[in-house]
C-alpha positions in Angstrom: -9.2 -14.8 -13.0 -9.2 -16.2 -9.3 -10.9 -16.9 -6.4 -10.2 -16.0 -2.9 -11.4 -16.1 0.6 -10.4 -14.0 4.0 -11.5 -12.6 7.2 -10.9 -9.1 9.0 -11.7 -7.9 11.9 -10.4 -4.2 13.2 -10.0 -5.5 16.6 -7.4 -8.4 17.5 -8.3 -11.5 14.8 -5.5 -14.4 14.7 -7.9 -16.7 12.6 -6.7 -20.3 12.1 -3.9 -21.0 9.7 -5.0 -24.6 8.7 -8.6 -23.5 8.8 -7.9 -20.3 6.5 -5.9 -22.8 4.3 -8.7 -25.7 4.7 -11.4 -22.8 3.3 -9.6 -21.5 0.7 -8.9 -24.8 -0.8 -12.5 -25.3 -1.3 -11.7 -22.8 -4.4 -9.0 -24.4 -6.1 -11.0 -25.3 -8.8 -10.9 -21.2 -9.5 -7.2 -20.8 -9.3 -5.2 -23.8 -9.9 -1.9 -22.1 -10.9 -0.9 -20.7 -7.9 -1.6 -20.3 -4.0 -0.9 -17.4 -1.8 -2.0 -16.6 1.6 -1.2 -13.4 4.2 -2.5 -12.4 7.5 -1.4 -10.4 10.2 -3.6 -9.0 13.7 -6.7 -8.1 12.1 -7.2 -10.2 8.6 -6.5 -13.2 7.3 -6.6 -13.7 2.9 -6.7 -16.8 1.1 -5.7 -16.9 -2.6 -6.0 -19.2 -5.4 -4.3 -17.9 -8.9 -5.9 -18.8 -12.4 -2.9 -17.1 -14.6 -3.9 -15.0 -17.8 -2.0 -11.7 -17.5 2.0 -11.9 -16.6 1.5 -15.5 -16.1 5.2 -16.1 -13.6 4.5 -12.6 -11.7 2.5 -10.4 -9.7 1.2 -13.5 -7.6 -1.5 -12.4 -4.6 -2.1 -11.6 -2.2 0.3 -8.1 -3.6 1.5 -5.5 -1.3 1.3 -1.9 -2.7 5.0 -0.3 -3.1 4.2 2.0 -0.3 3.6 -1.3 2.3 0.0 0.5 3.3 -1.9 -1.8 1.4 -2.7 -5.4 0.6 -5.0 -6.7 -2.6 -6.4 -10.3 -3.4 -8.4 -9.4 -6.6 -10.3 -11.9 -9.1 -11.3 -10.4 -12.4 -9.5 -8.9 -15.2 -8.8 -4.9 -15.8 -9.0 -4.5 -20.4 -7.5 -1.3 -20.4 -4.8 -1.8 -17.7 -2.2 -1.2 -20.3 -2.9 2.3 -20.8 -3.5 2.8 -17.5 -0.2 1.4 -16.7 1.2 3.7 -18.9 0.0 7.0 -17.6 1.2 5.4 -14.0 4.6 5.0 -15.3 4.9 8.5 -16.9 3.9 9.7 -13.5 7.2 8.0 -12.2 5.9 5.2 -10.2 8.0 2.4 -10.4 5.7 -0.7 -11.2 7.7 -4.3 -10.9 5.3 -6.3 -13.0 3.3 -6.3 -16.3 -0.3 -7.4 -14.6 -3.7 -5.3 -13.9 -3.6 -6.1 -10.7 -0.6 -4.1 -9.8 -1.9 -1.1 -11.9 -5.5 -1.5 -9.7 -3.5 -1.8 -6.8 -0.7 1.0 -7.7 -3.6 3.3 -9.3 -5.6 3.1 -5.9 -2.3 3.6 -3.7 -1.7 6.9 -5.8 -5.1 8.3 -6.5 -7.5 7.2 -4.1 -10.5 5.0 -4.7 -11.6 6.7 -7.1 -9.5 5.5 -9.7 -12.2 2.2 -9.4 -13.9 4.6 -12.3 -11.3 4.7 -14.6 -11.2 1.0 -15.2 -12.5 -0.9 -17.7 -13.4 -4.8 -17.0 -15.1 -7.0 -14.0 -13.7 -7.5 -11.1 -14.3 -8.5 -7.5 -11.3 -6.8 -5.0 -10.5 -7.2 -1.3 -8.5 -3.9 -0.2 -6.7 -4.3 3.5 -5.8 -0.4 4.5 -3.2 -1.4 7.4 -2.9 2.3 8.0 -6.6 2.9 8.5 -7.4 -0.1 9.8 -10.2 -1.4 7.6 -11.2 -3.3 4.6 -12.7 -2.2 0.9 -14.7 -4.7 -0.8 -15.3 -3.8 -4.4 -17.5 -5.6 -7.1 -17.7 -4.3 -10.8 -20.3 -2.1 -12.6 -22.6 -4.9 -13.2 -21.9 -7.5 -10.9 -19.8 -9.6 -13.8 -17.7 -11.7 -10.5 -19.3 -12.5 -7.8 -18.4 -11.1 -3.9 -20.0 -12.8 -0.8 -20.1 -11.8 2.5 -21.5 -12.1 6.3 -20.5 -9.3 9.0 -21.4 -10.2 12.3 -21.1 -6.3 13.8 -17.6 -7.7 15.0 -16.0 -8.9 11.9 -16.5 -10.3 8.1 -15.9 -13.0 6.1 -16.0 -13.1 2.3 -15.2 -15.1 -0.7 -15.9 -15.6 -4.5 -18.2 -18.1 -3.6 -20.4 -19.5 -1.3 -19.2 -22.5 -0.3 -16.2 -21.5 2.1 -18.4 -19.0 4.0 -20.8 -22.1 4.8 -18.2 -24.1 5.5 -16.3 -21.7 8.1 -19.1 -22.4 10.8 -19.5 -19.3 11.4 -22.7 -18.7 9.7 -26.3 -20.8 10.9 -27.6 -22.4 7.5 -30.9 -21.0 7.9 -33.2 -20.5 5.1 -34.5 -17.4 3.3 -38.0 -18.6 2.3 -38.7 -15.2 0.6 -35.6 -16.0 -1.5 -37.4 -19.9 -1.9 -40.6 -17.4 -3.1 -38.3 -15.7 -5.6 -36.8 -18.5 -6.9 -40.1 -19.9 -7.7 -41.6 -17.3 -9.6 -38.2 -15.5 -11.4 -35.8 -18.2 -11.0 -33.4 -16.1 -9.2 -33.3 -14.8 -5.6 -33.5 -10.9 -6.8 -33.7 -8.6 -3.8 -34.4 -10.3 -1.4 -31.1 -11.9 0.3 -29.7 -15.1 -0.2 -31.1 -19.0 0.3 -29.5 -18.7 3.2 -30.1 -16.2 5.6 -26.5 -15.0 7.1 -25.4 -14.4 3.5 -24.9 -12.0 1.5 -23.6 -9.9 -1.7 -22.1 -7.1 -2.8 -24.1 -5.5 -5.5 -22.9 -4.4 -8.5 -21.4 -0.8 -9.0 -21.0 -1.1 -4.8 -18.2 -1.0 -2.2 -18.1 -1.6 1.2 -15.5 -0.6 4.0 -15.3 -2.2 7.3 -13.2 -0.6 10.2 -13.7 0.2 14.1 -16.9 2.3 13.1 -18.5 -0.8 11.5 -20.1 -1.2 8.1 -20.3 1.5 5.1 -21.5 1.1 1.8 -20.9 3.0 -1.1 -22.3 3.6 -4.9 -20.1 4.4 -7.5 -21.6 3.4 -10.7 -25.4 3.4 -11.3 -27.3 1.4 -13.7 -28.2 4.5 -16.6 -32.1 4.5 -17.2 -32.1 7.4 -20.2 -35.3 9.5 -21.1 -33.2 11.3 -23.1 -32.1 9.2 -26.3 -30.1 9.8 -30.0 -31.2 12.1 -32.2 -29.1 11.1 -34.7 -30.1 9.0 -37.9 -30.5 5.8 -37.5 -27.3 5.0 -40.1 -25.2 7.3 -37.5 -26.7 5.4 -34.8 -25.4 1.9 -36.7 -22.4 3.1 -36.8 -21.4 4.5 -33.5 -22.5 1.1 -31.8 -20.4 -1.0 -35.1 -17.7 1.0 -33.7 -18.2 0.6 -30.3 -18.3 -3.3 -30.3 -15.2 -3.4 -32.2 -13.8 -1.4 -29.6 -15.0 -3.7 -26.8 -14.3 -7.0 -28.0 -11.0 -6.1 -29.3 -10.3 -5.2 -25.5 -11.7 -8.1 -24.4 -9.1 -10.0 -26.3 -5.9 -8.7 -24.3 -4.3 -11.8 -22.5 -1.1 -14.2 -22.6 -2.8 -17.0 -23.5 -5.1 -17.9 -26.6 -8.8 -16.5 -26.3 -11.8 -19.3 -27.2 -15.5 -18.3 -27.9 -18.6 -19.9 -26.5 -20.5 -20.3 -30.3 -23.6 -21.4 -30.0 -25.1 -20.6 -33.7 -26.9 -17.6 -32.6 -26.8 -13.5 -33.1 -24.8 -12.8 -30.0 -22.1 -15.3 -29.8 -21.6 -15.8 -33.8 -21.3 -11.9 -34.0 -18.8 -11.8 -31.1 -16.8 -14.5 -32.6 -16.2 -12.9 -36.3 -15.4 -9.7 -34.6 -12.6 -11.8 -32.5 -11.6 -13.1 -35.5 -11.1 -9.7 -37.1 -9.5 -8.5 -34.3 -6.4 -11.7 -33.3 -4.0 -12.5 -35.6 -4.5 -16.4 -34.5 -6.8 -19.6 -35.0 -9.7 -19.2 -32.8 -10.9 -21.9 -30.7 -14.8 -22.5 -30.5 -17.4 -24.3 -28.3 -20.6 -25.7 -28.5 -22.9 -27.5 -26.8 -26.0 -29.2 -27.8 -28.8 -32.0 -26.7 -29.8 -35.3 -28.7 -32.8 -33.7 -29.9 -32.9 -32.2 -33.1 -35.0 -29.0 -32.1 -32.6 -28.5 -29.5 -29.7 -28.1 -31.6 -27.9 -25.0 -32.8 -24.6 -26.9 -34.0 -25.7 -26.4 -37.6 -25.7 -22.8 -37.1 -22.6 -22.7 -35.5 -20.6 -24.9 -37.8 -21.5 -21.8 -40.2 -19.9 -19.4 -38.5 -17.2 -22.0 -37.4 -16.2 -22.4 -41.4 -16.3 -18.9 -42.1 -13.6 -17.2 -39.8 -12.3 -21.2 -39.6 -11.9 -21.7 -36.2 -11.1 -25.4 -34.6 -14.4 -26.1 -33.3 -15.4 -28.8 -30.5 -19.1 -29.4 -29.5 -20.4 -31.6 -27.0 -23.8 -33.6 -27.4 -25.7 -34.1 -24.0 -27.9 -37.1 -23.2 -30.3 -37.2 -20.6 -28.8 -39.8 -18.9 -25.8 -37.4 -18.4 -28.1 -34.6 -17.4 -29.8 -36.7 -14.7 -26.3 -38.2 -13.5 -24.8 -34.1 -13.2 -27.6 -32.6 -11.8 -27.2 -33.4 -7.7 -23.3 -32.7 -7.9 -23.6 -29.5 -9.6 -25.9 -28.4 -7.2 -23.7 -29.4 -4.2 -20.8 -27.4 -6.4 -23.1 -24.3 -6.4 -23.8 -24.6 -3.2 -28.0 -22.9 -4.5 -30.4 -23.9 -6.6 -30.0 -23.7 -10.4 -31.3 -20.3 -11.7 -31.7 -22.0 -15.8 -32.0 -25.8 -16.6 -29.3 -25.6 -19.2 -26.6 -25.1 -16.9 -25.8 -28.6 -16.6 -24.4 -28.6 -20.5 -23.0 -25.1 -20.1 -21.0 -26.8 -16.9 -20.1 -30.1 -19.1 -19.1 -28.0 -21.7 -16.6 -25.8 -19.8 -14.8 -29.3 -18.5 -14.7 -29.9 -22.1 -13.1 -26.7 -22.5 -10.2 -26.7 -19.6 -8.5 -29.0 -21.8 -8.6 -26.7 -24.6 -8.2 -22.7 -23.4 -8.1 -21.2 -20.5 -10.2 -17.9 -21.6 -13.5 -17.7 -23.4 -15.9 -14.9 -24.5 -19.4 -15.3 -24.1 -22.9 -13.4 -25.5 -24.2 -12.8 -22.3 -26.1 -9.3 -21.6 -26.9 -8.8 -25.6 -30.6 -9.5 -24.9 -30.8 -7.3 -22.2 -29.0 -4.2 -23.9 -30.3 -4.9 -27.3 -34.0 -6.3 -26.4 -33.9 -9.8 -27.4 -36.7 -10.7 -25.0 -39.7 -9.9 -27.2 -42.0 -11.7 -25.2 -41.1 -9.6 -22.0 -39.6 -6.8 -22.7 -41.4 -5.4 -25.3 -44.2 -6.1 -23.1 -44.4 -2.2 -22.1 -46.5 -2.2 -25.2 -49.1 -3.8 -24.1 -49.3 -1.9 -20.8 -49.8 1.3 -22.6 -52.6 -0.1 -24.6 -53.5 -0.8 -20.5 -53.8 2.5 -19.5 -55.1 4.2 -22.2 -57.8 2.0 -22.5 -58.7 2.3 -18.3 -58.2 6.6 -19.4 -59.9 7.0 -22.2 -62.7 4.5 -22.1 -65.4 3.9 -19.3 -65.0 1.1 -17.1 -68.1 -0.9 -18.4 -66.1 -1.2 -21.8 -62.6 -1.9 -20.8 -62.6 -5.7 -21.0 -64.4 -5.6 -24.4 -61.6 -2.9 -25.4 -58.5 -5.2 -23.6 -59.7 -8.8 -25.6 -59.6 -6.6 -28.4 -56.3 -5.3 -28.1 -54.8 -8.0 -27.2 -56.1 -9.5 -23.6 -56.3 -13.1 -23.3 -57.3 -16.0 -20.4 -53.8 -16.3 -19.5 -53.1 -12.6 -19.6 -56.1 -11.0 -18.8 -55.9 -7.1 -18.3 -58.5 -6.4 -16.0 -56.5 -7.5 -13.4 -53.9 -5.4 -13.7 -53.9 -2.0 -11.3 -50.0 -0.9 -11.8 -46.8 -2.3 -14.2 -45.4 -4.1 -11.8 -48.4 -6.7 -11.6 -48.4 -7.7 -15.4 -44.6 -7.4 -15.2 -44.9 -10.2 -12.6 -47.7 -12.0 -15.1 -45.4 -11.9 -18.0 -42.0 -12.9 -16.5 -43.1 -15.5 -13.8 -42.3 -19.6 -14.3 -44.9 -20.1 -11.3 -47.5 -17.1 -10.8 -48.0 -15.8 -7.7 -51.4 -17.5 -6.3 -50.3 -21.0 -7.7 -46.5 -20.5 -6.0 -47.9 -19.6 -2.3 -50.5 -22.8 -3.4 -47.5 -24.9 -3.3 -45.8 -23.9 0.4 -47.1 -25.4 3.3 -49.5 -23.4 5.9 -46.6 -22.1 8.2 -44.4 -21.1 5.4 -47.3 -19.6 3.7 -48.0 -17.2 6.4 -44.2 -16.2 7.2 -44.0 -15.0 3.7 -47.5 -13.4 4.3 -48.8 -12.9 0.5 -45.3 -12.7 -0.6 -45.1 -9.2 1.3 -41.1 -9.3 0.9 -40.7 -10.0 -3.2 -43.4 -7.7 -3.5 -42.2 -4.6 -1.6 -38.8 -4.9 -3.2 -40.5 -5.4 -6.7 -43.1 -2.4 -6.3 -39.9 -0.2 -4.9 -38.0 -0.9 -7.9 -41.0 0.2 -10.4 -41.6 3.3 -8.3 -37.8 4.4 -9.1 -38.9 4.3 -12.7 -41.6 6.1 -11.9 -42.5 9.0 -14.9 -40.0 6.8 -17.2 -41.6 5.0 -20.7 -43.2 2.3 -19.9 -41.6 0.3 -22.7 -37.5 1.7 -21.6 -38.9 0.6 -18.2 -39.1 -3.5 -19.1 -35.5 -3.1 -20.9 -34.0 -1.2 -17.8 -35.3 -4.3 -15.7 -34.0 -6.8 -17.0 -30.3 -5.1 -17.6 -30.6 -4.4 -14.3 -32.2 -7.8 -12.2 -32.4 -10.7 -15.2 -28.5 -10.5 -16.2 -27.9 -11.1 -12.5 -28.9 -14.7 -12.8 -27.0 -15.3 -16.5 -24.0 -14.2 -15.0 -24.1 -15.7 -11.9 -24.3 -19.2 -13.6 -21.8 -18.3 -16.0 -19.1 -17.4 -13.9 -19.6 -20.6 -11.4 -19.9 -22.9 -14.4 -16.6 -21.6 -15.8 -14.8 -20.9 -13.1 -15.3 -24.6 -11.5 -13.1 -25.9 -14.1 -10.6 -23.1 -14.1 -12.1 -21.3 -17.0 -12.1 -17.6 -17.6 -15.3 -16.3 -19.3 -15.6 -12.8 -20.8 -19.1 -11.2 -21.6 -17.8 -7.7 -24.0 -21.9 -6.9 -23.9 -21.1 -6.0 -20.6 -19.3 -4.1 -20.6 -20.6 -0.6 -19.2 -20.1 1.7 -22.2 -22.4 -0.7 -24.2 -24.8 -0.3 -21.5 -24.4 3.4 -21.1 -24.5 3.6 -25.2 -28.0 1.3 -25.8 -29.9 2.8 -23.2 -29.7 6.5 -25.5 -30.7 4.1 -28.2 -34.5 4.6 -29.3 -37.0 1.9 -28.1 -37.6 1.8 -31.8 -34.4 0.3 -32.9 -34.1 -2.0 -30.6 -37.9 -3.5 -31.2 -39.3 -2.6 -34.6 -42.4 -3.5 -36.4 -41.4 -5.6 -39.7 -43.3 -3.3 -41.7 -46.7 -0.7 -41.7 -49.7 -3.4 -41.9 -47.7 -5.7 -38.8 -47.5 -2.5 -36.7 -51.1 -1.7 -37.4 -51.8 -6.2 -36.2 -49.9 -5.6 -33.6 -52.1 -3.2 -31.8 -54.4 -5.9 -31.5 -52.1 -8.8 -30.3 -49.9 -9.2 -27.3 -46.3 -9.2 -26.9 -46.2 -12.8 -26.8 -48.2 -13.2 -30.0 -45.9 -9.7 -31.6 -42.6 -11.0 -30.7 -40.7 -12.3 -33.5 -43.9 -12.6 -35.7 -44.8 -8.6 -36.3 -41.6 -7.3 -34.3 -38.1 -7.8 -34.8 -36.2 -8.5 -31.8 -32.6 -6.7 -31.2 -33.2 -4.9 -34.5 -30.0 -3.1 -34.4 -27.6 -5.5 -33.3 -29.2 -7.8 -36.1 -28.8 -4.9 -38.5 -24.8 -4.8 -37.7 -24.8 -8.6 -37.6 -25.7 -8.4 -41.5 -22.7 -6.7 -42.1 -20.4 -9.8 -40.3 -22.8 -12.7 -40.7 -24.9 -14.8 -43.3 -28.9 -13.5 -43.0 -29.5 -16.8 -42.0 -27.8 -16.0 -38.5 -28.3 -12.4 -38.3 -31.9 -12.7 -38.3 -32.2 -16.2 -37.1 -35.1 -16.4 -34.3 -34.1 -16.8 -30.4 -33.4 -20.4 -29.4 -31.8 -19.5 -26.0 -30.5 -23.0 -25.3 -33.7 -24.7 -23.9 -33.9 -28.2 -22.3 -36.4 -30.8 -23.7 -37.3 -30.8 -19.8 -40.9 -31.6 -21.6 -39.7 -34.0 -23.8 -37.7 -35.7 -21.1 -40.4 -36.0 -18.2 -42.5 -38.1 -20.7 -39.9 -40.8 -19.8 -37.3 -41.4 -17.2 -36.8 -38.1 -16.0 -40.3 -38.4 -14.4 -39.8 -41.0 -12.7 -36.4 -39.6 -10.9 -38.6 -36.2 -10.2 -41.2 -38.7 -8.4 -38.4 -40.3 -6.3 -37.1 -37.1 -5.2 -40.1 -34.9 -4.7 -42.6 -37.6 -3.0 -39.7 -39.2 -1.0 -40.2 -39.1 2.8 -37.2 -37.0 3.0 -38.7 -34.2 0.9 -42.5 -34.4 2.4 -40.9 -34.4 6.2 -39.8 -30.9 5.4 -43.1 -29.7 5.2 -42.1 -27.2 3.0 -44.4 -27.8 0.1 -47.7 -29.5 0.1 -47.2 -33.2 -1.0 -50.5 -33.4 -2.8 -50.0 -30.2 -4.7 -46.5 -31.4 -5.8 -48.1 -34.8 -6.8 -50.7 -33.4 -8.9 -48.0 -31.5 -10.7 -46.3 -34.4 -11.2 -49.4 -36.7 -12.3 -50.8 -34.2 -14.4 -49.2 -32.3 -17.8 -49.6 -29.1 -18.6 -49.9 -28.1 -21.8 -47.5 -24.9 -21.8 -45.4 -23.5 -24.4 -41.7 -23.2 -23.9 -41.4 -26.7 -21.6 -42.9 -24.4 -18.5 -44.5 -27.7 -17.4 -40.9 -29.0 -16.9 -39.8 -26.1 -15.7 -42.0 -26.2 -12.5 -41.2 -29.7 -11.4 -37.5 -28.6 -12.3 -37.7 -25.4 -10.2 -38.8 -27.8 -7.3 -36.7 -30.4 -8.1 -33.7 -27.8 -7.8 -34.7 -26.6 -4.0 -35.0 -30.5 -3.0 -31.6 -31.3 -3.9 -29.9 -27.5 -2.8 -31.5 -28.3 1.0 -29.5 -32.2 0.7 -26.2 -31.0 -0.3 -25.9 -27.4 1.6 -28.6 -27.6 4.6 -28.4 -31.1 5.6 -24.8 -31.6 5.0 -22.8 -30.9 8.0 -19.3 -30.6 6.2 
């Protein structure tokens, strides 16, 4: 796991050698083992080293055996062994025992192609010095991160943000329909970076840069299935039992001891007795927790600590701390915060540099096995939707929707298509009360949110024909993992920490979306199935339903009931709790300082009603708001006003 930073150009480049060093340092923090730099006419690479696989060799940037290429890759390849293997019996001489030779030598013998064949998450810079040109890779599902600008001329790109800001060769302008996203999903999705000249390359995508400019190229989809198992639901059990056996146990290749992220829930406790089963050595487990009691999971983790007895550390975060981190991590980020917890998950990976240098994490089990009941099961309710609008006249439809399951703050007659009560359902800010908050000229730039909504109604209208219920699991495998993974790998990575995420892996992906809708949300039993037709998701999910029903089913096989069904925590912030003291206050100073309000970015009064008046919302969303705002005040201090 690395980080690296470089610039080509397939006409005549000679770029800086303190400046390329200068910008690469900026990711040391991602690769503190070892440094390695190479340039020639037309590119210049930057490389910092985190050391997990043949930890004395095979430092980067790595020339292929044949000269013609050059690879700075960050990521890490679980099956490279075998593929190493078959390389070897096909007589190429390999010097070293890492994946990135094997990518490297694979790609040098079989073409690009042999990207397919690999098994893990990666982000690669290939320099062709035959062809002239430059390959930029990023894995299936967008696991490590790949940023880039191309001026038409040449490109710069890097594992993170920061040194493409810091070159100066990018205006920091900002992308107010990324601001708009933000606000409502938490996450910029589709519609560019915060800042304009910026941007990624998606997952399952490569690009390649020569003398005829810019090319890019799919080679892995996301799978949306119509056509699912027919098997038995016991075959079914046991196919995916074996299949995340398989996948972790890859997962677990390294030269250095493997930790787990354990935070007392399904995912991670599940992942962590299958690690067990699968090393022959004490595993080392993490936690993190706040000083509220309903905001604690250690209990839960301690259980699964003692079972498979691990050495477990957790960390206990005050608000004080949380207040104290908050403007730093930002400025580390170099964007707004997509989830308030990431200030703990951040303290907790210092906590774990000193520890182990590779952990696995639960991420993506909620999306492949539905374990957002409030959302994604939500498909539900829109069928009730339309056959309600097909089979009833219009004067009885909002008699028929509070029946079934309507309510003030979802009311159905609104809704014309899937996409609107998508937005309804997933939104921290709907969209009237967001473009409330801009200012007038803002406002009408993002004209009625025009760009969020094209790229949203775009993405529904690929689904088109597909079950509406598949539909809300596709989306968020496909768009809300983005922002979990995002914040996982920064968090990590800025203390030199390697995190794995085995749900992602793409065969578990390509496995659960044959799975049928039914296994993955089922009704508890017949007389909750027939309540539920009257309630909506938010009211069915983990009351009537039961969420991720057959990764909890294989979890009772590993793990005490008490875990296996355990209901969703997710690691929240008392962001409500807190704002009734201190954390108010600080909100106040930031958000009504003349600083902010000179912006004219948001309308002062509308922010200080927020502030001066509590909303009664479940799940902190009261918090979450002034947080949200909160988050793009401090992101414009560190990365827009700061000039170096």
């Amino acid at each position: 796991m690395c980080g690296f930073f470089g610039i080509f150009s397939p006409n005549i480049l000679n770029f800086d050698k303190i400046k390329l060093e200068s910008l690469t340092n900026l990711l040391n923090h991602r690769g503190p083992d070892n440094t390695g730099y190479f340039t020639d006419r037309n590119i210049s690479l930057g490389f910092k080293r985190l050391s997990i696989i043949d930890l004395k060799n095979a430092n980067q940037p790595l020339e292929s055996l044949n000269k013609r290429y050059v690879i700075v890759f960050n990521g890490e390849i679980y099956n490279y062994k075998d593929l190493r293997r078959h390389l070897v019996s096909k007589n190429i001489k390999l010097k070293y025992n890492s994946d990135t030779e094997v990518l490297l030598e694979g790609i040098s013998h079989y073409g690009l192609d042999f990207i397919k064949k690999m098994n893990g998450m990666f982000a690669i810079a290939l320099y062709d010095k035959k062809e002239n040109s430059i390959f930029l890779f990023r894995d299936r599902l967008g696991i490590k991160p790949l940023f880039y600008h191309y001026d038409g001329n040449k490109i710069i790109f890097s594992s993170e943000i920061k040194p493409l800001i810091y070159s100066n060769l990018i205006k920091r302008e900002i992308n107010y329909n990324a601001l708009s996203s933000y606000l409502s999903f938490r996450h910029n999705y589709g519609v560019g970076n915060y800042i304009k000249d910026i941007e990624n390359v998606e997952p399952g995508e490569y690009l390649k840069i020569s003398l005829t400019g810019i090319t890019k190229y799919t080679y892995w989809e996301y799978p949306f299935e119509n056509e699912k198992f027919s098997q038995s639901e016991k075959k079914i059990l046991e196919n995916c039992d074996d299949l995340l056996n398989e996948v972790t146990s890859e997962h677990m290749v390294s030269d250095v001891p493997v930790g787990s992220l354990l935070s007392g829930g399904l995912d991670s406790s599940l992942l962590t007795v299958l690690m067990s089963k699968h090393s022959d050595q004490q595993i080392k487990t993490f936690s993190a927790s706040f000083d509220k009691s309903d905001y604690d999971e250690n209990k839960y983790a301690l259980t699964v600590a003692n079972k498979i007895n691990s050495k477990h550390t957790n960390i206990k975060l005050t608000y004080q701390e949380y207040e104290n981190n908050l403007e730093s991590i930002i400025n580390h980020t170099q964007s707004p915060l997509s989830i308030p917890h990431e200030i703990a998950l951040n303290t907790l990976f210092k906590e774990i540099n000193s520890h182990s240098k590779v952990v696995i994490s639960g991420e993506g089990a909620d999306e492949m096995f539905g374990g957002y009941g409030r959302v994604q099961s939500a498909g539900f309710d829109f069928e009730k939707i339309e056959l309600i609008k097909k089979y009833f006249p219009k004067i009885l439809h909002k008699k028929m929707f509070n029946l079934f399951g309507s309510s003030e703050e979802f009311n159905w007659s609104r809704y014309t298509n899937q996409k609107d009560h998508f937005f309804d359902v997933y939104k921290w800010f709907n969209r009237d009360e967001k473009l409330g908050y801009f200012n007038k000229e803002i406002k009408e730039e993002l004209n009625n949110d025009e760009v969020v909504n094209s790229f949203w109604t775009n993405e529904f209208e690929k689904q088109k024909g597909f079950n509406n219920k598949d539909k809300m699991i596709f989306l968020f495998q496909k768009f809300h993992l983005r922002c979990l993974l995002h914040r996982l790998d920064v968090h990590s990575m800025a203390h030199g920490v390697e995190a794995r995420v085995p749900f992602c892996d793409h065969r578990i992906i390509e496995f659960m979306n044959r799975v049928p809708y039914n296994l993955k949300f089922k009704w508890k039993n017949t007389l909750n199935n027939l309540q539920g037709l009257f309630n909506n998701s938010f009211e069915n999910s983990e009351s009537k339903d039961i969420s991720k029903y057959l990764l909890r089913k294989i979890g009772t096989k590993y793990l005490p009931n008490e875990i296996a069904y355990k209901k969703k925590l997710g690691f929240p912030v008392p962001l409500d709790h807190w704002l009734g003291g201190p954390f108010l206050k600080f909100a106040k100073e930031i958000l009504l300082d003349h600083k902010t309000t000179s912006r004219f970015i948001f309308d002062k009064n509308k922010v200080e009603e927020l502030l001066n008046n509590k909303e009664n919302l479940n799940y902190d969303f009261w918090g979450k708001k002034i947080w949200l705002l909160l988050n793009v005040e401090l992101w414009q201090r560190n990365v827009i006003d700061r000039k170096q």
